[in-house]
N, C-alpha and C positions, 0 to 999 in steps of 0.2 A: 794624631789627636786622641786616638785611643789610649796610649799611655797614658797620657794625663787620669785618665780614669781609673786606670790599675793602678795607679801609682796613689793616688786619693783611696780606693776602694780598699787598699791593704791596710794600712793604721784604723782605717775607718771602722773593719771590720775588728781589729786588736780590741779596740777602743768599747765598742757594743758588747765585746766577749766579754770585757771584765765590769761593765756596767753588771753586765746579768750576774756576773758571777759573785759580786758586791750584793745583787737582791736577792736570787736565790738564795745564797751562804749566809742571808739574815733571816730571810724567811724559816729556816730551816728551824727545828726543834732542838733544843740544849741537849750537850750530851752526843753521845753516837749519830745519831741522826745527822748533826751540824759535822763534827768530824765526817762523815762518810760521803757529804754535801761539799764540802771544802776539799776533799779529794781528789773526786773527781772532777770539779771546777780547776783543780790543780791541772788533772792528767788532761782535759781540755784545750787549757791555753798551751802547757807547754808544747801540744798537738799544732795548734794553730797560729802561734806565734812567728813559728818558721815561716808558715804558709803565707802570712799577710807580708812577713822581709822578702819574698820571691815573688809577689805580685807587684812590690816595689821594685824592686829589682828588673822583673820581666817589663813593667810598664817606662823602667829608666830606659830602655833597650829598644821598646818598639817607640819611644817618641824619640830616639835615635833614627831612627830608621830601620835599622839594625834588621828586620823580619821584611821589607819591603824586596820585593823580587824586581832585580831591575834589569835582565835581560827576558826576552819571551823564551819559553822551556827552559828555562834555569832548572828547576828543581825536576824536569822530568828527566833529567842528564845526570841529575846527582842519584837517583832514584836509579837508572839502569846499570851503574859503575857497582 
């Protein structure tokens, strides 16, 4: 059920990034100021854009099941090999 939440919370968060980066990058002052504002709102998203496709990604997989442990000691077995 948790997927579902990673899977919402990743565009969700793209989404708020480039709202700010729309007000910031207006806010900003003409000139240098705006370029060096639009910049780094650039090097931002292209930072986090990945990150929100892998929260989707990770949340397609845990509402898979995919991360669910379904024998007991599973992972302490994979851990001592």
């Amino acid at each position: 059920m948790l997927g579902l939440l990673w899977m919402i919370l990743g565009p969700a968060a793209v989404v708020f990034l480039f709202m700010q980066a729309r007000e910031k990058t207006g806010l900003a002052a003409e000139g240098v100021a705006r370029t060096n504002t639009a910049l780094q709102w650039g090097i931002i998203l292209f930072i986090f854009i990945p990150i929100g496709i892998g929260l989707v990604i990770f949340g397609y997989y845990a509402l898979k099941g995919e991360y669910d442990v379904s024998e007991p000691g599973l992972n302490e077995e994979k851990i001592a090999e």
